[in-house]
C-alpha positions as CSV (number, residue, x, y, z in Angstrom):
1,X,-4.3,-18.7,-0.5
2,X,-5.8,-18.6,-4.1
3,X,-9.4,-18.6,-4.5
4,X,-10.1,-20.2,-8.1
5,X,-14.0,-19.3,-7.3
6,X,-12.6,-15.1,-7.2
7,X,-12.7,-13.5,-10.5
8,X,-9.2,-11.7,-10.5
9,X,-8.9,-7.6,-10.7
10,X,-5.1,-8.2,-11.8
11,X,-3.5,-11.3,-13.0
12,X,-2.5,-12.5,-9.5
13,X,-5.0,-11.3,-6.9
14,X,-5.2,-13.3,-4.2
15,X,-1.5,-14.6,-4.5
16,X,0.2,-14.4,-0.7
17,X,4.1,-14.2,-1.3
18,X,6.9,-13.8,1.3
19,X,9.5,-11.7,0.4
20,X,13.0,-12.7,2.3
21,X,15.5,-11.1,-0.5
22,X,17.4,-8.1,0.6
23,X,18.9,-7.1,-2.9
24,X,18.0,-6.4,-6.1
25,X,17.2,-9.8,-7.9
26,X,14.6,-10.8,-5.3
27,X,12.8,-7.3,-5.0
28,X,12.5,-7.0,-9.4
29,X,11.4,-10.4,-9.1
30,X,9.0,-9.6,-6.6
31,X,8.2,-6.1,-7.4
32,X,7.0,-8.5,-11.0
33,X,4.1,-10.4,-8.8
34,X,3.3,-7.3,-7.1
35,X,2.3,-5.6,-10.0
36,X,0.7,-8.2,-11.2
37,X,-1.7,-8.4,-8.3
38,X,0.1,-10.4,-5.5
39,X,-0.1,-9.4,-2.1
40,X,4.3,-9.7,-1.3
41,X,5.1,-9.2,2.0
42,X,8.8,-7.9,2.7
43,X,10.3,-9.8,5.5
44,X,12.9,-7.2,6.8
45,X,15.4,-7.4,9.1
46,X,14.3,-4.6,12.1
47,X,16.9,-1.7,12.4
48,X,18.2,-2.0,9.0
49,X,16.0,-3.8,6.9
50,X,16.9,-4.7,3.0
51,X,20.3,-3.7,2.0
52,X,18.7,-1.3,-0.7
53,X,17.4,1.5,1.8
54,X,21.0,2.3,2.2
55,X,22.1,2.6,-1.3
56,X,22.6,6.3,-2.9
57,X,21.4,8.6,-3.8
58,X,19.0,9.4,-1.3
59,X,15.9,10.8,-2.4
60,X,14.6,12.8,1.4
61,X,14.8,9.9,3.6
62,X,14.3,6.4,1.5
63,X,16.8,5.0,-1.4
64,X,16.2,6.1,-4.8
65,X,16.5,2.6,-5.9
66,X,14.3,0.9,-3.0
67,X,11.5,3.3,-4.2
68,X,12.0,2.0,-7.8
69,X,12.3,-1.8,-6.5
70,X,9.4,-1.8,-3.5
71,X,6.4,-0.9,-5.0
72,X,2.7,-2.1,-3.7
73,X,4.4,-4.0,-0.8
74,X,4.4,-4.3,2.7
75,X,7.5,-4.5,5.0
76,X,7.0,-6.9,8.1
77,X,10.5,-6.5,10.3
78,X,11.0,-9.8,11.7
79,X,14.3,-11.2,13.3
80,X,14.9,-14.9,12.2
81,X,17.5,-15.7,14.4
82,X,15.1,-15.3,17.4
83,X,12.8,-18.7,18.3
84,X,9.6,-15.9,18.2
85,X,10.5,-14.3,14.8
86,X,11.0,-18.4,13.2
87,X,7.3,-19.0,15.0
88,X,6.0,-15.5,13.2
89,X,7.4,-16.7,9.5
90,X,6.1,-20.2,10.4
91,X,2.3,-18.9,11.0
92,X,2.7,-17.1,7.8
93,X,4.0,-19.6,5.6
94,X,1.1,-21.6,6.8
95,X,-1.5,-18.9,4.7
96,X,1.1,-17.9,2.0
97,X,1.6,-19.3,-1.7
98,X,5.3,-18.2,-2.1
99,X,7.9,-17.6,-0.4
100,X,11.4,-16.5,-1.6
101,X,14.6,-15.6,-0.6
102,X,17.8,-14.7,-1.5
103,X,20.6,-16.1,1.2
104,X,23.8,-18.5,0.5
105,X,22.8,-22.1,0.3
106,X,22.1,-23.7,3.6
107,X,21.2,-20.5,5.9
108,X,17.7,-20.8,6.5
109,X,18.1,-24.7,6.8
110,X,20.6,-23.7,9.8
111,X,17.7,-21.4,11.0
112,X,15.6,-24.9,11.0
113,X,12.8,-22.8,8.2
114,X,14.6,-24.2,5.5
115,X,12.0,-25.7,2.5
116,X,12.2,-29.2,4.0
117,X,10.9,-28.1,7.4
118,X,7.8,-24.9,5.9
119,X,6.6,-27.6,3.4
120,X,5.5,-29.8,6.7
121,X,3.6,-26.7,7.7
122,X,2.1,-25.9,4.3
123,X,2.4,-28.7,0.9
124,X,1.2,-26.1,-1.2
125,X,4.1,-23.6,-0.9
126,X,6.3,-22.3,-3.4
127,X,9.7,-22.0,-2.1
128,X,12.0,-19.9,-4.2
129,X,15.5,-19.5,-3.7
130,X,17.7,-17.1,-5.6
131,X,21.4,-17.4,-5.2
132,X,24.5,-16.8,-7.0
133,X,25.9,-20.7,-8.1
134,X,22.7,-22.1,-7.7
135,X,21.8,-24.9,-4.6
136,X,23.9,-28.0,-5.9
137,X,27.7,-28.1,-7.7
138,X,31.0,-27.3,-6.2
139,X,30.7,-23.4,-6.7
140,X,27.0,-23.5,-4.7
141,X,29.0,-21.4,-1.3
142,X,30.9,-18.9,-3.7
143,X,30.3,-15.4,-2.9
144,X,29.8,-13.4,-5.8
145,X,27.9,-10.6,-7.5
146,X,26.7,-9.6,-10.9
147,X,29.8,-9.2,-12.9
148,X,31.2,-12.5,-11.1
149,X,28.4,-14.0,-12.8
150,X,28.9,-13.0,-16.6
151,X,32.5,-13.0,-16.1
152,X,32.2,-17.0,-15.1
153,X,29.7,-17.6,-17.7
154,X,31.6,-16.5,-20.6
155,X,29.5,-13.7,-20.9
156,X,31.5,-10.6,-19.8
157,X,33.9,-11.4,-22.0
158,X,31.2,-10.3,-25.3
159,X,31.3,-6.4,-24.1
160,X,34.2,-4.2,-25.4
161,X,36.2,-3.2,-28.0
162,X,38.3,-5.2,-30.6
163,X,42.0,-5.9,-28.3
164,X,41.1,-4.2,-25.5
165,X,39.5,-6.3,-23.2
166,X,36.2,-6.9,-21.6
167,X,34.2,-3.9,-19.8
168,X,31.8,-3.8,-16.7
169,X,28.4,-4.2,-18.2
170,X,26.3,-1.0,-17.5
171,X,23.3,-3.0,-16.7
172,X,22.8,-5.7,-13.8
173,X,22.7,-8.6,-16.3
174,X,22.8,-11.7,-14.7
175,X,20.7,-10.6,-11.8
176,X,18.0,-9.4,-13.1
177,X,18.1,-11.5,-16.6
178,X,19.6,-14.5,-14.8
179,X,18.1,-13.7,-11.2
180,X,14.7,-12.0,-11.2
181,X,12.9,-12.7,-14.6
182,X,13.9,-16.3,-14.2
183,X,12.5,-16.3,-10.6
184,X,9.6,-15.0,-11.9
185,X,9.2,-17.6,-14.5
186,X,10.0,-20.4,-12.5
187,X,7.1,-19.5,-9.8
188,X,4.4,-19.1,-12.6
189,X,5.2,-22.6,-13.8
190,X,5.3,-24.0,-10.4
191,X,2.1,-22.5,-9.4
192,X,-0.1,-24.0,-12.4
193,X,2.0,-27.2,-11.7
194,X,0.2,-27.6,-7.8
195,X,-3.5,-26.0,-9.9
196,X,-2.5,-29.6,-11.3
197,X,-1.3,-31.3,-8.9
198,X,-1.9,-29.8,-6.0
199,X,1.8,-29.4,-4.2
200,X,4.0,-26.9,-4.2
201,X,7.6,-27.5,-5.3
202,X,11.2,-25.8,-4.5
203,X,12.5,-23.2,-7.3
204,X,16.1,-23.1,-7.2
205,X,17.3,-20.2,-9.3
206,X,21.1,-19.5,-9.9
207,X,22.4,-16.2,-11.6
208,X,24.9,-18.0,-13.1
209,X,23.1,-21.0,-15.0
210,X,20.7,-17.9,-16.0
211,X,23.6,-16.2,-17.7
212,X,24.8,-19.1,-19.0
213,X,21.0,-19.4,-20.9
214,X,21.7,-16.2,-22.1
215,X,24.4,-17.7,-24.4
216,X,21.7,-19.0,-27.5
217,X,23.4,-16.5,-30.1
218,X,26.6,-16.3,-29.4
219,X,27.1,-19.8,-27.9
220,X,26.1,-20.8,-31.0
221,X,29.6,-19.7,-32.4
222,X,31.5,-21.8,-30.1
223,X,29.4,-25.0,-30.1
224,X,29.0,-25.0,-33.8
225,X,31.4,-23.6,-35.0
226,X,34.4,-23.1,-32.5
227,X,35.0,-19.7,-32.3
228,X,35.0,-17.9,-29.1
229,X,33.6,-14.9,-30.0
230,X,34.9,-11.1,-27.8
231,X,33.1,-7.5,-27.7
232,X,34.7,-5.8,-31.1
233,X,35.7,-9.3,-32.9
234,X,32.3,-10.8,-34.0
235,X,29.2,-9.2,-36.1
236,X,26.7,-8.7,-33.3
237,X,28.7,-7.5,-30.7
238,X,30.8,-4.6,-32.5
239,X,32.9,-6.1,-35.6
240,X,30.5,-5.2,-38.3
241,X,29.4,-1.5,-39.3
242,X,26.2,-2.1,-40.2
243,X,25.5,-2.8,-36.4
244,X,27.1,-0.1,-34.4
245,X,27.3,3.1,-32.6
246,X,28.6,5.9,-33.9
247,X,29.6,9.2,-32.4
248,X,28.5,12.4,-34.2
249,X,29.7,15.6,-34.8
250,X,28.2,17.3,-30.9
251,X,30.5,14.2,-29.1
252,X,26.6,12.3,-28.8
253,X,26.1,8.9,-30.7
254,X,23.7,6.9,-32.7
255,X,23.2,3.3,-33.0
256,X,23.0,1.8,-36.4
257,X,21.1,-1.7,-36.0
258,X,20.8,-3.0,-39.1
259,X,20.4,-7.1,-39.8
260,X,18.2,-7.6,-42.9
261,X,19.9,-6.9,-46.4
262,X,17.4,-4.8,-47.8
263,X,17.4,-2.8,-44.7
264,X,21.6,-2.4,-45.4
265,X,20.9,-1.2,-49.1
266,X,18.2,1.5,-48.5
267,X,21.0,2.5,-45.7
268,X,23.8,3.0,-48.1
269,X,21.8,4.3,-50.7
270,X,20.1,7.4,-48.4
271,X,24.0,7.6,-46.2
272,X,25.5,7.9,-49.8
273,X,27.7,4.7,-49.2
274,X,26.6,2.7,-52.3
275,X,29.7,1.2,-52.6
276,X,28.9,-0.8,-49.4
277,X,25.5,-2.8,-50.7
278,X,26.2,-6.6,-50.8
279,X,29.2,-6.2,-48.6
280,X,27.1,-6.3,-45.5
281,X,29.0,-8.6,-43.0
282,X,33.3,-8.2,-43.8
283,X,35.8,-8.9,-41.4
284,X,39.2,-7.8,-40.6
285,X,40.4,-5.0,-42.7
286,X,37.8,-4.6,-45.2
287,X,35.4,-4.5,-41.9
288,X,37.6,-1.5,-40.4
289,X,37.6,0.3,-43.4
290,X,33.8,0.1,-43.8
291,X,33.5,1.1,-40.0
292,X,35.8,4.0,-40.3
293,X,34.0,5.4,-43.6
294,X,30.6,5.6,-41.6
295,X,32.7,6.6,-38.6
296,X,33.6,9.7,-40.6
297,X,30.2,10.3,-42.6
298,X,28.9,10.6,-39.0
299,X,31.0,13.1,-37.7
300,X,30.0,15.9,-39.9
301,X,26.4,16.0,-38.2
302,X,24.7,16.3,-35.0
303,X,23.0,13.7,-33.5
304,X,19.6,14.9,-34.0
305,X,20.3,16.2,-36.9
306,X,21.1,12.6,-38.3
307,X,18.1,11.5,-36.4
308,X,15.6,14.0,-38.8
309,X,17.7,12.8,-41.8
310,X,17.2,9.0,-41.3
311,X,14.0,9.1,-39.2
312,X,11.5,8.3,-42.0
313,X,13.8,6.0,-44.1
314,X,12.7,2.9,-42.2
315,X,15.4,1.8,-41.1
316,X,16.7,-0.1,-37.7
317,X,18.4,3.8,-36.2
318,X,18.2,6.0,-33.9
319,X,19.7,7.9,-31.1
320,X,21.9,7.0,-28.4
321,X,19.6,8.3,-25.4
322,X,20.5,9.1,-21.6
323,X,18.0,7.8,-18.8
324,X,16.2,11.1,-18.8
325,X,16.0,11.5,-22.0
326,X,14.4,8.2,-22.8
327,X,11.6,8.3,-20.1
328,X,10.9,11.6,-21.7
329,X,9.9,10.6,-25.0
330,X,6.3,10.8,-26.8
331,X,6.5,6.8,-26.8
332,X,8.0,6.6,-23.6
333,X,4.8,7.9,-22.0
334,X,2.5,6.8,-24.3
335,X,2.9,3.1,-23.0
336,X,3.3,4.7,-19.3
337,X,7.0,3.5,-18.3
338,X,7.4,6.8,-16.6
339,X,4.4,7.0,-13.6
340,X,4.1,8.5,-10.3
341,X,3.3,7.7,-6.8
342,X,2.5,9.9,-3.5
343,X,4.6,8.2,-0.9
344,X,3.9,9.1,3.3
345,X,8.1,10.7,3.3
346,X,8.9,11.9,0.1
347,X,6.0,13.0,-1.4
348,X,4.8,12.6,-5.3
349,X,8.2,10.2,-6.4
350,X,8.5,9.2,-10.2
351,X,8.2,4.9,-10.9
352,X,9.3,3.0,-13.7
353,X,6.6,1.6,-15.4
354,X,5.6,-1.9,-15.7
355,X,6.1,-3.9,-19.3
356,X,3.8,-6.1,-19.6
357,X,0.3,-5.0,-20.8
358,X,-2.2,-7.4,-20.2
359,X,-5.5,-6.7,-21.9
360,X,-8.0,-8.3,-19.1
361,X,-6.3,-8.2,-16.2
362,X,-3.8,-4.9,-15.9
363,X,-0.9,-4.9,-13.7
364,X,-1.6,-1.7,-11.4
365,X,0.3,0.3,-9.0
366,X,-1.8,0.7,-5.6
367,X,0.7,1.6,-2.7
368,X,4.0,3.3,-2.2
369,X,7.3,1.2,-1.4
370,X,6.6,0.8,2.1
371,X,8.3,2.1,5.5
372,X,10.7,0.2,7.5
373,X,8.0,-2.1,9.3
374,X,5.0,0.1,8.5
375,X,2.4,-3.2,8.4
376,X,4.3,-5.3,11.3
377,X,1.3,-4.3,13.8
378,X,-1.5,-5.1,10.9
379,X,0.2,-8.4,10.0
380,X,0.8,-9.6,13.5
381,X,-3.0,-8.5,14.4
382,X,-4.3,-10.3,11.2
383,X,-2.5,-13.7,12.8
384,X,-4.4,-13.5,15.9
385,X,-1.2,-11.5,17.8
386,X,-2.9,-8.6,20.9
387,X,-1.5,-5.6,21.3
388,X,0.5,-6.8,24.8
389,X,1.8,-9.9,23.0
390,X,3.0,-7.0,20.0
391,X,4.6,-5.1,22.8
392,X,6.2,-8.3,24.5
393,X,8.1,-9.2,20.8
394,X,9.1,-5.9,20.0
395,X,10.2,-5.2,23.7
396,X,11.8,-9.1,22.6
397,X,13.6,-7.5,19.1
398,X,11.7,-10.1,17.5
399,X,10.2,-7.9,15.4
């Protein structure tokens, strides 16, 4: 448990958090506290484990992904549907701050370690449960996944072009926007509520109310002014030319971001558009038009070569970049979000780095994503467990 009396090395050290999720919303979210300092504790099912140590590609024996999502961790396999593995997550819920998981509503209360029942064993946890629908409404037993999400939040629906339709997202919106980073938030809040008032609370986090919250700019349309706004029909999300990507003349593109007016002129001015300034934000034919004439300007250089051009106009541009080109750059590696880490299978593996820079208390990266129940002996030997009683539960498939 915290010790307010321990000067803290990260932000969170000394944070104790059980980690039940098996995808990705629930390991960013706790990857997050883990960085920060938390000790997180994967809870994984023996034999198989979380479902991301199967996904491709395959590094040399682990999941790409899992080694971008597992960091300073340890992995703990423990079978919940066996009375011994429920008696193992109940003697470490009784030290833990945290706990969070990631099944359909109503499993672990079947599995009688539901919040309701841990809370009698420890006041102070944290109980935080990601799930698609959230833990109330009619839609709370609905399977669904990312794109299910946006799609029912009226999200999915903004990407695309004009009269074509909507596309899949190329990013995991709604569970890492909706899922994780509201996880996240919701724990921080509830742990200085119980610094106050000294109990911990249940954080129920659905994918879909977070997508929903996601809405501010473009819900403003529809509550305010009753449009219903579609990728390639609206300013922000493809209508206007001012912000929008254009291919150049080597089949790459650049993105053209511009918002502020004066930011538009020097734009048209340096492009050698003039006859654009003060028509910044048309629609329907006139936009068109204005997108085609950049559309063709565009063509007739290279990407980088537009890039050099524009670079030290000031202006909101710049280049359409693939993953590896992004990690790559001066700036890119200048705040370290491209690191590395020697892991015990496959060696020195590349990490994303971690965003928020905290001046006192750094986020660090101590220990590789973890092996399949590498720290089930030292977590069962730190509760008091001997060696024969190890043997008996794995003998058991407890753990």
């Amino acid at each position: 448990m915290l010790n307010p009396q321990m000067p803290p090395k990260t932000a969170l050290d000394g944070l104790k958090v059980l980690d039940l999720t098996r995808l990705l919303p629930g390991a960013f979210a706790t990857q997050i506290l883990a960085d920060m300092g938390a000790d997180v504790l994967k809870v994984e099912q023996p034999g198989s484990g979380d479902y991301n140590r199967a996904f491709a590609p395959i590094a040399k024996e682990e999941s790409g992904s899992f080694l971008l999502l597992n960091r300073n961790k340890r992995s703990l396999t423990l079978n919940l549907k066996t009375d011994e593995g429920k008696d193992i997550l109940r003697d470490l819920v009784r030290g833990a701050d945290i706990l969070i998981e990631g099944f359909r509503p109503g499993v672990m209360d079947r599995l009688g370690i539901g919040y309701e029942s841990l809370r009698q064993i420890n006041p102070g946890l944290i109980y935080c449960a990601i799930s698609g629908y959230g833990q109330t409404g009619p839609w709370r037993l609905r399977p669904g996944h990312d794109m299910n999400y946006l799609a029912e939040a009226g999200a999915l629906q903004l990407f695309g072009k004009a009269g074509e339709g909507p596309i899949v997202p190329g990013l995991s919106i709604a569970d890492v926007g909706g899922g994780s980073l509201m996880a996240t938030t919701g724990i921080l809040a509830a742990l200085w509520s119980r610094m106050r008032m000294g109990q911990g609370q249940f954080v129920d986090i659905s994918m879909h109310d977070g997508a929903i919250s996601w809405l501010s700019l473009h819900g403003a349309e529809t509550l305010f002014a009753g449009i219903e706004p579609k990728g390639g029909e609206r300013p922000f999300i493809g209508q206007a030319a001012c912000y929008n990507i254009y291919e150049c003349a080597d089949g790459r593109h650049v993105a053209l971001g511009i918002i502020e007016e004066h930011f538009w002129e020097r734009f048209c001015r340096v492009f050698g558009t003039p006859e654009f300034i003060g028509r910044q934000w048309p629609e329907g034919d006139e936009a068109r038009a204005q997108k085609a004439a950049l559309q063709e300007r565009f063509l007739t250089k290279t990407r980088d070569e537009w890039v050099a051009e524009l670079d030290s106009v000031d202006i909101p541009f710049g280049p359409v970049l693939g993953i590896a080109e992004a990690l790559e750059t001066d700036h890119a590696r200048a705040r370290e979000m491209l690191l590395e880490i020697d892991h015990p299978a496959e060696g020195r593996v590349p990490q994303l780095g971690f965003p928020i820079k905290l001046s006192n208390t750094p986020a660090t990266i101590r220990s590789a994503p973890p092996l399949l129940g590498e720290h089930t002996d030292e977590v069962l030997e730190a509760l008091g467990y001997d060696a024969p009683r190890i043997g008996a539960l794995k003998e058991a498939g407890a753990v």
